[in-house]
Each structure stands twice: as C-alpha cells, then as structure tokens.
N, C-alpha and C positions, 0 to 999 in steps of 0.2 A: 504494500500500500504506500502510495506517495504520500509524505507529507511535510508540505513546505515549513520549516524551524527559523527562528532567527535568533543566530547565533551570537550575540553581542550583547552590551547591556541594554536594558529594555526588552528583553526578546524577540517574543513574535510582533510587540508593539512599531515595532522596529518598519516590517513590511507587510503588514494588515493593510484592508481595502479602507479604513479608518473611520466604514461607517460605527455610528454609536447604538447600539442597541440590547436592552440588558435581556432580551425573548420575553417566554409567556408566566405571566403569575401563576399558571395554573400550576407550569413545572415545576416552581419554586415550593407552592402546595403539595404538590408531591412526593418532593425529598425528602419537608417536613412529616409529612405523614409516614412514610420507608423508614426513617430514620428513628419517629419516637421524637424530636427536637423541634422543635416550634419556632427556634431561631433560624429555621433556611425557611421558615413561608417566606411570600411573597412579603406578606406587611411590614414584616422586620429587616427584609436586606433591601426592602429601598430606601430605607433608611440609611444605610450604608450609602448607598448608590449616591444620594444627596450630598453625604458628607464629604465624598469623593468627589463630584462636582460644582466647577465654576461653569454653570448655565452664561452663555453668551446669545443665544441664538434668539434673533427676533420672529420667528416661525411657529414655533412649538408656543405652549401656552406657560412658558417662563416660569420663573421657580415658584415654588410652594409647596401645593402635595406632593409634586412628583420630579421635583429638579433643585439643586442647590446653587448657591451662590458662593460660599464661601470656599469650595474644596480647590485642592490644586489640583485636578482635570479640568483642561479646556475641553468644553461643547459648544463646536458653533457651527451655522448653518453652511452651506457651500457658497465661497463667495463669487460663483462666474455658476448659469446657467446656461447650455446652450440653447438654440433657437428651438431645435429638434425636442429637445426634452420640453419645454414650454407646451409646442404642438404633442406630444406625446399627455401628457399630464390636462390640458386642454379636452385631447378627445377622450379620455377616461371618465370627466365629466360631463362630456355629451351624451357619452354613452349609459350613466346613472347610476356610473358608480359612487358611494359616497368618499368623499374627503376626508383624508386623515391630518393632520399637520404635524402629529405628534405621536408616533409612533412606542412610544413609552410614557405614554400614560395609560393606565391599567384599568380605568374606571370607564374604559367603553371599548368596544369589539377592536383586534387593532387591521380587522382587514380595510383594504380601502387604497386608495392612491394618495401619492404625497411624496415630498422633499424628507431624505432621512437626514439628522444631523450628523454630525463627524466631527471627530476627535482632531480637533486642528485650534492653533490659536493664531490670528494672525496670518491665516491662510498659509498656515506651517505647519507639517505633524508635530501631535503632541500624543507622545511618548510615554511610558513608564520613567524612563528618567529625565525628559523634560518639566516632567509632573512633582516629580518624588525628588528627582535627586539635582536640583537648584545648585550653585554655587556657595549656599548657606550653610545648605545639610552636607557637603561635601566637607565642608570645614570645620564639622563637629567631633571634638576629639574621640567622640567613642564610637566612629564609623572609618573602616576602612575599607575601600572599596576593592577588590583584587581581578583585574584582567588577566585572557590567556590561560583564563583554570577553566579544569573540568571537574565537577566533584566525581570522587570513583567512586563511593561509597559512602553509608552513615557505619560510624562505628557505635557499638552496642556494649555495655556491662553486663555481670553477669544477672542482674536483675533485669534486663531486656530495657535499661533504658538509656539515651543518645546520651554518648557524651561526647562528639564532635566529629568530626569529618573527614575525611581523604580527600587529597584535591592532585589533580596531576596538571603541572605546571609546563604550560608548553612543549608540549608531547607525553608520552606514557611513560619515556625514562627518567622523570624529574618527577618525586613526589614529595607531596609535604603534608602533616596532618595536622590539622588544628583542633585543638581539647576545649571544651567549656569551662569557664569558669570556673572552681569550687564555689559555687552560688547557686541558692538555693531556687532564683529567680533565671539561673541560666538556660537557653535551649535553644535546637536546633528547628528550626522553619522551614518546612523543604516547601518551595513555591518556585517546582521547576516547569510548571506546564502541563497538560494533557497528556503530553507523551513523555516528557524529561522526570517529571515525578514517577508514575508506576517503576520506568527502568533504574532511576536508581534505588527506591525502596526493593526492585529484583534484585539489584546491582549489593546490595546492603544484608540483601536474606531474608527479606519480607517477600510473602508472595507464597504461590503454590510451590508445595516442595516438590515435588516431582518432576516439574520445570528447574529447578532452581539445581536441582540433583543434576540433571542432564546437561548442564553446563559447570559441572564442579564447585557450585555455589552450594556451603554450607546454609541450610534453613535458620533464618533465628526465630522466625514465626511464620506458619503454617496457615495463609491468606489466600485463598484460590479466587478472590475476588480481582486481587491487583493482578493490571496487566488485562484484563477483561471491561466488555461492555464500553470500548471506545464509541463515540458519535460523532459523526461528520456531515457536513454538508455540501451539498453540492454548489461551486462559484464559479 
C-alpha cells in the first residue's frame, strides 16, 4: 500500500492538501462509545479543536460554538478562486443543492456545496511547526528539538513501563538513547502518525506476538490490535 509520509519536522503537515477539516461527530461518538471514554465524543474534542485554532476565515460562520480565536492554528479561507470553481459552485446551486459555508460545524447535515477552509496563514502553509514550534518555544530551555533521528524503538522496564527511547542518528550505525527523567511526572508521547506510531510500538514489542516473533522482535505486550484496522481515503 502506498503511503505518502513527510518526513521532517511537522510531518505529514508538511505536504497535506491543507484542507481543514476535523470529519463526522458521529465518528467521534463512536470511539466514545468503543472505548467506555466520553472524552473522544464529538462535544468534548471540539473543544480541543477550538483551542487549537486561530479562526481567520470570513466564510465559515466565525468562532464560537464551533471555531476558536485564540489557538496557534491558522484557519483561513483560500485567498484566489478560480473562474471555473465560481461556475462550478454556481451551478451546484442551480441545481438545489443546499449550501454549506462551513463544513465543520456539526449542528446541521455537513453535505452540501461550499469553499472548504485550509490551514494557511497569510496565504502560506501553516504547519505543525509553524503552529507549535514559533521562535519563542524554540528558545525554551526545557525543549530541545533533535533532526536527522529516527526513533528505533520505546524502551521498557521490567514493570512494562517507558523509560525512554532509541533514536538512530543519521543512519542505522549511529545510535543514541535517551532515558526519562527520574521524575515522577516524566514520559514518553509517541505522536508519530497513523503509520509511524503502530510501527514503532511493533518496533518497541507492542503488538501481536506472533508478528512480532516473525521478525525476531521480542513481545513486551501481547496487542493484536496494533498494526490493524488502518483507514484511508481516496484523493
């Protein structure tokens, strides 16, 4: 299966179509309910969603319920339409379909035609680290930012819990490991992606043993979920 990664900081943020769209509350309803957790419904992570965005877009029906002002993501509309897309969007209304403006707002059906917003500021992508990682937060003594790594793996004690990471440094024959704190507040975040997360919790000894055998990966926990139930869409 193909799938395009981007490999540098910001990841996939990097070379996404940059439209903005967070999909359906329903799904969101869902995990909560799979889950037993009431913090992945829908009502609770757009709250998130808000906090994470600076709403710029005069299109959409502007912050409140459904849009933030304060976050560092830029959300703004496309600042050049072509002729075609006008005529295009034009006869979707002759034709009766209804209008959307606002494709993440949740509180009405989201089919329909419309301008989607996109992750741009300044008619520039805006980035996981045009977003997060500022000039400000770079120069925060307790952030160090490291290029050129790949993490190999999470290492594990013998109580099964992280105490820090593998990382291969500009190829596979340079490694270095880094340990957590002794602190009781220290841990490791693994937020490598849809596809960078399962493989290195494989990578690590999480996962189905039987996979994990077959590649001489000792098991530290017996997970036949990871690694499964990828979703994709077609672009």
């Amino acid at each position: 299966v193909y799938l395009c990664r981007g490999k540098g900081l910001g990841g996939s943020s990097n070379i996404n179509v940059m439209l903005y769209t967070r999909g359906a509350e329903a799904d969101y309803d869902k995990w909560a309910e799979v889950c037993g957790d009431a913090t992945w419904s829908g009502a609770s992570m757009v709250e998130y969603f808000k906090r994470a965005e600076a709403c710029l877009s005069k299109e959409n029906a502007g912050v409140g319920a459904w849009h933030g002002a304060e976050g560092p993501a830029a959300v703004s509309d496309v600042p050049y339409q072509h002729p075609l897309s006008k005529a295009f969007l034009e006869a979707c209304g002759d034709f009766g379909l209804p209008k959307n403006n606002d494709f993440n707002d949740w509180s009405k059906p989201q089919v329909g035609y419309g301008r989607y917003q996109v992750s741009q500021r300044g008619g520039e992508r805006e980035s996981a680290v045009t977003a997060y990682l500022g000039k400000d937060v770079r120069s925060r003594s307790n952030l160090d930012v490291v290029v050129g790594a790949t993490v190999g793996k999470i290492n594990f004690d013998a109580d099964k819990k992280a105490t820090g990471v593998d990382l291969l440094l500009d190829g596979p024959d340079v490694k270095a490991t880094v340990c957590l704190a002794d602190d009781a507040d220290a841990e490791v975040v693994l937020a490598a992606g849809s596809v960078g997360s399962p493989q290195v919790l494989m990578l690590s000894g999480v996962g189905p043993e039987a996979d994990l055998k077959s590649h001489g990966i000792s098991a530290v926990v017996d997970r036949p979920g990871v690694g499964q139930n990828l979703q994709d869409h077609p672009a």
